[in-house]
C-alpha angles and dihedrals in degrees: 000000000000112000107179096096106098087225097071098031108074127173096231097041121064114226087199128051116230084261085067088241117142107257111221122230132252115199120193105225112220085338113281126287115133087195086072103262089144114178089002125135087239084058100047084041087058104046079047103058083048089065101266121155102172122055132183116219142156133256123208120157130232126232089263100046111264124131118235126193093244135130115200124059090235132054091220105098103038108034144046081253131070138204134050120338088207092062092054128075130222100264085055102047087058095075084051117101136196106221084008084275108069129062116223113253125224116226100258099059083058090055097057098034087073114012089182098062127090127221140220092202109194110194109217100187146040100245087048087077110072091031093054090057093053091053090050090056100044098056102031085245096146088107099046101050133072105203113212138152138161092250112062086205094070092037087056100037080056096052095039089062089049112109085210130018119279121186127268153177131225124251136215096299097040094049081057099055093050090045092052108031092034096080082050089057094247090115088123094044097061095033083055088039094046100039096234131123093188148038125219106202135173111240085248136019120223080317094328125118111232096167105078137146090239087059092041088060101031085056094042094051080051091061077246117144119209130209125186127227141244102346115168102159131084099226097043088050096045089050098056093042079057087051096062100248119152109224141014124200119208154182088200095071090164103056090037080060096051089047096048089041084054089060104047093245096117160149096012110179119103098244087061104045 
């Protein structure tokens, strides 16, 4: 595992067991809540309580400018609201409820619930960019974020507004590169070029595997770590750690957990270890 990102490097979490060996990992995808509380306070509470101390959320922005921890560009499937959440502010995204219980939180309020706890931070709009790296700034947050997005325009519009580097994971384009220059040996070319120090893949691509020995190898002799989305069975979990990926994000917080636990590399919030 490289372990030279700050991200994943964080003072009060060993990247390393005592036995010297790379800890993988677990990435707590949207929090936890098998109810569908997705991106909710009640959901990051509970990865959190598992022992998480990295969790995976969205970013979209609101009419006046705020970040909220949210995935989909409309209200309609997760919440009792509807429309776009970009036409909404933020007063009147607090009467909105996920599940019709639980607010939606900004991102900031997730910062400071839990100043431990690192987070993938995945922009899912234009205007999240430049907002995110404010945030960042104003709260000294450059080692705590991993900035990704889809598109590899907003992650390094983000970055490029950043007074200090901050982690981050290629997007679509820059997957691509590695995917395509890194059997040539030019891994390290397009991760400088692209800013990244990791890639976030799908086991398979539209039927195509991604996740092969051959990539795992090509992207650790690149110093690149790779974590794997979105994994929620056991098996499947148990097989790529075997791998030798580094991370695995998941819905299934609690049996991510157990496997990571089996294999002596938990808890790993800061708060546990």
């Amino acid at each position: 595992m490289n372990a030279s990102l700050p991200y994943f490097n964080p003072p009060s979490v060993p990247v390393q067991l005592n036995a010297g060996i790379a800890v993988p990992l677990g990435l707590s995808h949207r929090g936890f809540s098998p109810e569908g509380l997705e991106n909710t306070m009640a959901a990051f509470e509970a990865a959190v309580e598992l022992g998480f101390g990295y969790l995976e959320t969205d970013v979209r922005t609101t009419s006046d400018g705020v970040l909220m921890a949210f995935h989909d560009e409309t209200l309609d499937r997760v919440t009792d609201s509807s429309g776009p959440i970009s036409a909404r502010s933020l007063r009147e995204l607090r009467s909105v409820r996920v599940g019709g219980t639980e607010p939606i939180p900004t991102l900031e309020e997730v910062l400071l619930r839990w100043p431990d706890v690192r987070l993938n931070v995945d922009i899912k709009d234009d205007a999240g960019a430049s907002v995110l790296a404010a945030l960042i700034e104003k709260h000294r947050a450059h080692d705590r974020v991993l900035v990704t997005s889809f598109s590899d325009r907003r992650r390094l519009k983000c970055l490029r507004r950043l007074t200090r580097p901050a982690a981050s994971s290629a997007g679509s384009a820059g997957t691509a590169a590695m995917l395509l220059l890194s059997p040539l040996g030019l891994g390290r070319l397009a991760a400088r070029l692209g800013r990244f120090g990791c890639v976030q893949v799908p086991v398979n691509f539209r039927g195509i595997p991604v996740v092969r020995p051959a990539f795992l190898r090509r992207c650790h002799k690149a110093g690149i770590q790779v974590h794997v989305w979105t994994v929620n069975t056991r098996p499947l979990m148990e097989g790529l750690l075997d791998l030798g990926v580094d991370g695995l994000v998941s819905d299934r917080a609690d049996l991510l957990a157990g496997v990571l636990s089996g294999r002596g590399a938990w808890p790993q919030g800061a708060g546990n270890a």
